[in-house]
N, C-alpha and C positions, 0 to 999 in steps of 0.2 A: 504494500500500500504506500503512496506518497504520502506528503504530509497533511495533514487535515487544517484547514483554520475555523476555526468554532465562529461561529453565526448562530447567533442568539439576539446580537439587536437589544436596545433596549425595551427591559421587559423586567421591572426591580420588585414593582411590587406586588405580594402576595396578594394573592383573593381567594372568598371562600370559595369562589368555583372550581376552582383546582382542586375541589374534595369529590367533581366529578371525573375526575381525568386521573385512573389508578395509575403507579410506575409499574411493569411490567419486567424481569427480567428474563430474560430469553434463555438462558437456561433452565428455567423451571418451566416454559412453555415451548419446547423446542419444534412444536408445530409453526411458534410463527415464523421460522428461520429463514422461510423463503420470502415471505411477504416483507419480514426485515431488511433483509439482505438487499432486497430490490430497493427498498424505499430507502436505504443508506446507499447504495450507489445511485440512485436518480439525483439525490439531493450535492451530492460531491463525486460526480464523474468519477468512480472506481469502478473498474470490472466486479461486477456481483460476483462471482468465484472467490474474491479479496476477502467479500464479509461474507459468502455459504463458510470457507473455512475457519474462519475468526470463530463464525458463532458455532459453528462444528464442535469445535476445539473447547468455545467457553463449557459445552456440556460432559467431556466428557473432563476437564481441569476439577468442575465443582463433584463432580460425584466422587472424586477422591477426597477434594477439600473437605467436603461436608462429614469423613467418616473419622478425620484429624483435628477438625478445628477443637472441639472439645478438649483434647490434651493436649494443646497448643497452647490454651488457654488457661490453663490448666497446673503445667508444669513448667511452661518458661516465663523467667521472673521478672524482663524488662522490655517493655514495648520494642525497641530495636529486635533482641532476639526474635521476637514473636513476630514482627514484620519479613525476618528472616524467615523463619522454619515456615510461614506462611506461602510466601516465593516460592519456594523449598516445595511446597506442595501444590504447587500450578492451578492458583485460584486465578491467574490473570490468562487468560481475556476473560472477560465479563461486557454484556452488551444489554440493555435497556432500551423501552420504548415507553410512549405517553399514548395510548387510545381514546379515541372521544365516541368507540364503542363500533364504530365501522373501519375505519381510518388510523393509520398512525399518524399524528401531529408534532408529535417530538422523539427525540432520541439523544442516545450517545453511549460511548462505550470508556471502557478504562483496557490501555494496553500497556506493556511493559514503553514502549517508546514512541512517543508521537514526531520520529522521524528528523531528530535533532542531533547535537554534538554531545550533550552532558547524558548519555546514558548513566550517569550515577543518581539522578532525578528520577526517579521509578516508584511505583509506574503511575501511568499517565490518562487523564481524563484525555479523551478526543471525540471527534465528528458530532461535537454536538449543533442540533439544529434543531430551531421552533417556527415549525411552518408559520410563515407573514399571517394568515389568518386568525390565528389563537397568540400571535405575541401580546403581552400586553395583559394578560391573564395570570402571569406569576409562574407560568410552568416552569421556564428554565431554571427561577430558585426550587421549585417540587422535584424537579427531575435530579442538579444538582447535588440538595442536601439527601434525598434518599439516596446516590450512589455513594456521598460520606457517609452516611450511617454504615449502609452495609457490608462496607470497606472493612470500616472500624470493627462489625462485629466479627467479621469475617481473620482480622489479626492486620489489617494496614491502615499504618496509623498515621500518614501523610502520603497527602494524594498530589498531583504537579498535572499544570496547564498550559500549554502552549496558544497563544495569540495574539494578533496584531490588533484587537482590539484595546483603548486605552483608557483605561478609570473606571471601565464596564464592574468588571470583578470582584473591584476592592466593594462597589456597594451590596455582592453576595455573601462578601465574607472573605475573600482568599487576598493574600498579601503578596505584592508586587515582590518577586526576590531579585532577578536581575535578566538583562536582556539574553538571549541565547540565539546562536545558527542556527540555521535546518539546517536539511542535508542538500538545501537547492541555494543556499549560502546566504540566506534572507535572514534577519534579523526579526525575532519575535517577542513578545515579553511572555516572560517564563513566570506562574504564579503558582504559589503553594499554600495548602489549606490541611490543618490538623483534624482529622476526623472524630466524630464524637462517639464515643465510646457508648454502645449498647448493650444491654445483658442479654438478647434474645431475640432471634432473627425478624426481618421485618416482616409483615402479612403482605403479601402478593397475591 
């Protein structure tokens, strides 16, 4: 995949209609994988094959996660470890949508690398996008902060952003760290956000 640049547009504040628009993770529903797939490559010109195997891949990563996270949790004693042995157990890719029940309207995924120089920034929110129609509703804080939580419960305890949007982020929550290359030698601002720690996976 090339680099993704997150399109989101402003779109700051919450509303309660966002209580009708569930976040979906495509691993626990891996019938939408096609519908996904297409609808993230129409919106960012990748070959659907990019995301059939991404989200392939996110399901069979979580069936292993899911049988570890418990003693992850459990036995190792400092968030760093735990973000380690987390890696360690190939919970990443992870791929997300926003439905308004016919339709997907949002999305986005977390990969190990959205396609920059500081692979030590890992891993990485990408391709998110909120159809122009529904901006303006609060998804992309609904879509964003449920991918921290489940991050968090999951054992990854800092998430990283890639985009050339500027000031967008800091009003979701995520702090400017410093500018970074892709791999097409463009300059992007790189943001990081501490995820919030849950005791219990979220309802999908």
């Amino acid at each position: 995949m090339k680099n993704f640049k997150n399109d989101i547009k402003p779109n700051i504040s919450p509303s309660p209609k966002t209580q009708s628009y569930p976040v979906t993770r495509i691993a626990d529903q891996p019938e939408l994988i096609e519908k996904a797939a297409a609808w993230f490559s129409e919106k960012w010109s990748i070959p659907i094959e990019e995301y059939l195997t991404s989200m392939q891949d996110s399901c069979q990563q979580t069936s292993i996660s899911n049988s570890q996270t418990h003693f992850c949790r459990n036995q190792i004693s400092t968030s760093q470890d735990r973000r380690s042995i987390s890696r360690s157990n190939t919970i990443i890719p992870q791929w997300y949508v926003i439905s308004d029940g016919k339709c997907i309207v949002a999305g986005a995924g977390v990969i190990e690398n959205d396609f920059h120089e500081r692979i030590d920034l890992t891993p990485n929110i990408c391709a998110v996008f909120v159809e122009p129609n529904y901006r303006g509703l609060g998804l992309s804080r609904l879509l964003l902060d449920h991918i921290c939580q489940d991050m968090a419960y999951r054992g990854i305890h800092t998430l990283y952003l890639l985009t050339d949007h500027d000031s967008y982020y800091e009003k979701l929550g995520w702090t400017f760290r410093e500018m970074v290359r892709d791999t097409e030698g463009e300059l992007g601002r790189m943001y990081e956000k501490t995820t919030e720690t849950i005791n219990s996976p979220l309802s999908y």
